[in-house]
C-alpha positions in Angstrom: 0.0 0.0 0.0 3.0 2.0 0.1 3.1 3.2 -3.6 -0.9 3.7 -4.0 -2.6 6.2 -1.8 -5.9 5.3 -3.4 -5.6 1.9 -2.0 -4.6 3.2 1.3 -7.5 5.6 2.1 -9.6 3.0 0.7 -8.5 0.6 3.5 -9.4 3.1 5.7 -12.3 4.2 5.0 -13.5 0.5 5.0 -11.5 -0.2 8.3 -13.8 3.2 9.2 -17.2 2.0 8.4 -16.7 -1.3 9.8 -15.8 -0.3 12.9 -19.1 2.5 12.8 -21.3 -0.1 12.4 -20.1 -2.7 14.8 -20.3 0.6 17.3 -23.8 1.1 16.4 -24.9 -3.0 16.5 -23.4 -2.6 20.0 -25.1 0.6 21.2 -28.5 -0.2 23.5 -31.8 -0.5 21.6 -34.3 2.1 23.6 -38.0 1.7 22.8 -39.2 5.2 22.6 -42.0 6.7 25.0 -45.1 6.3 23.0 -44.0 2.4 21.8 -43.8 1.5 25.3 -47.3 3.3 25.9 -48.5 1.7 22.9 -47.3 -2.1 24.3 -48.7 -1.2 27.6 -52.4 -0.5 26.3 -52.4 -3.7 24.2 -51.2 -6.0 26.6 -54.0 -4.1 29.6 -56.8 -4.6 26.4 -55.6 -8.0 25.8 -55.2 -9.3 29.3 -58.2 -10.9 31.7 -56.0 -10.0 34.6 -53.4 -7.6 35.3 -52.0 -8.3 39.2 -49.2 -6.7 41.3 -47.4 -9.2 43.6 -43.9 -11.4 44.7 -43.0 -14.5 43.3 -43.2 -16.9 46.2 -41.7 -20.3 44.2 -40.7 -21.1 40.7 -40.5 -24.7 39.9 -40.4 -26.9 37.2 -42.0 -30.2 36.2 -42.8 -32.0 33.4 -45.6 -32.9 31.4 -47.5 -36.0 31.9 -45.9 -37.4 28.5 -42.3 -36.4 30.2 -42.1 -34.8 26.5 -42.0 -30.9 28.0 -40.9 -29.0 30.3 -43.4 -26.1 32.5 -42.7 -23.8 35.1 -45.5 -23.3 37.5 -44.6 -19.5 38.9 -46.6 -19.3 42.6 -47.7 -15.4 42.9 -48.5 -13.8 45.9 -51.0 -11.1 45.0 -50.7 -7.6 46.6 -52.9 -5.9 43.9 -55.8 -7.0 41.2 -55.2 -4.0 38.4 -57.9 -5.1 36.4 -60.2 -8.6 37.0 -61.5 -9.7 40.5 -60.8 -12.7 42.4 -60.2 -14.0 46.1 -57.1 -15.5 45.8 -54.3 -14.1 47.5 -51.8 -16.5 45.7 -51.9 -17.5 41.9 -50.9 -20.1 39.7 -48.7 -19.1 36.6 -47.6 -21.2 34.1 -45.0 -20.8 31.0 -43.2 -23.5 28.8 -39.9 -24.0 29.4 -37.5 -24.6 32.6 -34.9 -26.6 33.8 -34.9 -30.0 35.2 -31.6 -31.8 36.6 -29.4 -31.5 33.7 -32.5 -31.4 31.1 -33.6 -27.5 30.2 -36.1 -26.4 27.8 -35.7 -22.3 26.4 -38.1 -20.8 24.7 -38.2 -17.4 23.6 -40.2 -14.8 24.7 -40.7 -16.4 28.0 -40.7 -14.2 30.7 -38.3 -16.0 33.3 -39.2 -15.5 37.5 -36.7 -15.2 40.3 -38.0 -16.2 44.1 -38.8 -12.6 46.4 -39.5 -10.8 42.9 -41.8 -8.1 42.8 -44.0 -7.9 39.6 -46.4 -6.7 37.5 -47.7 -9.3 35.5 -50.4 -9.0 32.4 -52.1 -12.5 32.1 -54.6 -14.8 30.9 -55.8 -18.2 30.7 -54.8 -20.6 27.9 -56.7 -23.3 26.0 -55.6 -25.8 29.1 -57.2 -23.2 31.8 -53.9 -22.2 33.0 -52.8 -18.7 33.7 -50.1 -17.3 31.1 -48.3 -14.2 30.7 -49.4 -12.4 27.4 -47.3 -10.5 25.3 -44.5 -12.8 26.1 -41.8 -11.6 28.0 -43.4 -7.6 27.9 -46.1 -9.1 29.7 -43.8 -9.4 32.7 -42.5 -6.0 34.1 -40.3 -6.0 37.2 -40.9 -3.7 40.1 -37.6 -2.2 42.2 -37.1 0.2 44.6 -35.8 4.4 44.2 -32.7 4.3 45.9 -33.3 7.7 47.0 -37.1 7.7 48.0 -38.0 4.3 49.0 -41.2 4.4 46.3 -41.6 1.4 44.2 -40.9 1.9 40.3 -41.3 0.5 36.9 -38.4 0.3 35.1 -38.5 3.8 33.6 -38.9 5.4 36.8 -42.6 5.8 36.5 -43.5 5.3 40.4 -45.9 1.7 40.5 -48.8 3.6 41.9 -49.1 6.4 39.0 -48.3 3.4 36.3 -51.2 1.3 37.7 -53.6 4.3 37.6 -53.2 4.7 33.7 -53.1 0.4 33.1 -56.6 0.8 35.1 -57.4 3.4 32.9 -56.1 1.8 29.6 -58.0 -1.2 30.5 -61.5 0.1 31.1 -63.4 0.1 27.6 -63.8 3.2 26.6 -67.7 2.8 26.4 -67.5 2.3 29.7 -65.9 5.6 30.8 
């Protein structure tokens, strides 16, 4: 490349653009404001049952057939958003899990940890189990402002003004 300068700013400009886009793959994909609010209104239309509680046990078992994996997700309810029931503790079940050595991934499954707080969008399947819809964005994790003590969604919106407008969102509007 020493005798042609073409081939050398050529190189580099390559060298250049590669190295852009890699940048840009590895930059963090942010949903903008009104998407989110977008997702949130389908999945509050969509769901039978929008409830705020703590994952009390996540196990996982198989099917009858041994064929497939479940996780049963145990829920203790703080909160019904939107739907009515008397049961302080629910039943939530998602394909996929781990078993011994045997695990079974699918994707778009939201995934549970023991203690965590949630907001969860559900309803029940063809089997009369409770499901997450809208996969994984049908699970949203509730933490803690460091500063204030207030519980949060994750983009800071505190949990009591986000489950004012999901309670509004879900209502019909004929009903309004």
């Amino acid at each position: 490349m020493e005798g042609n300068p073409m081939k050398a700013r050529d190189s580099i400009m390559y060298s250049t653009m590669i190295f852009v886009c890699v940048l840009i793959s590895l930059m963090p994909h942010r949903v903008d404001a009104q998407t989110q609010k977008r997702q949130v209104e389908t999945l509050a239309k969509g769901a039978e049952m929008i409830v705020v509680g703590k994952v009390a046990q996540v196990r996982s078992e198989w099917n009858k057939e041994r064929t497939r994996i479940f996780t049963k997700v145990s829920l203790n309810v703080e909160e019904y958003v939107k739907g009515e029931s008397s049961l302080r503790t629910l039943a939530i079940t998602h394909p996929g899990g781990e078993i011994g050595a045997v695990g079974e991934l699918y994707t778009h499954t939201p995934t549970f940890s023991q203690g965590e707080e949630v907001l969860v969008f559900l309803k029940k399947d063809g089997r009369n189990n409770l499901v997450v819809t809208g996969g994984n964005e049908g699970k949203l994790t509730i933490t803690k402002n460091q500063l204030t003590g207030e519980r949060i969604m994750m983009d800071g919106e505190t949990l009591k003004t986000f489950t004012s407008r999901v309670k509004s969102l879900a209502i019909p509007p004929d009903v309004k």
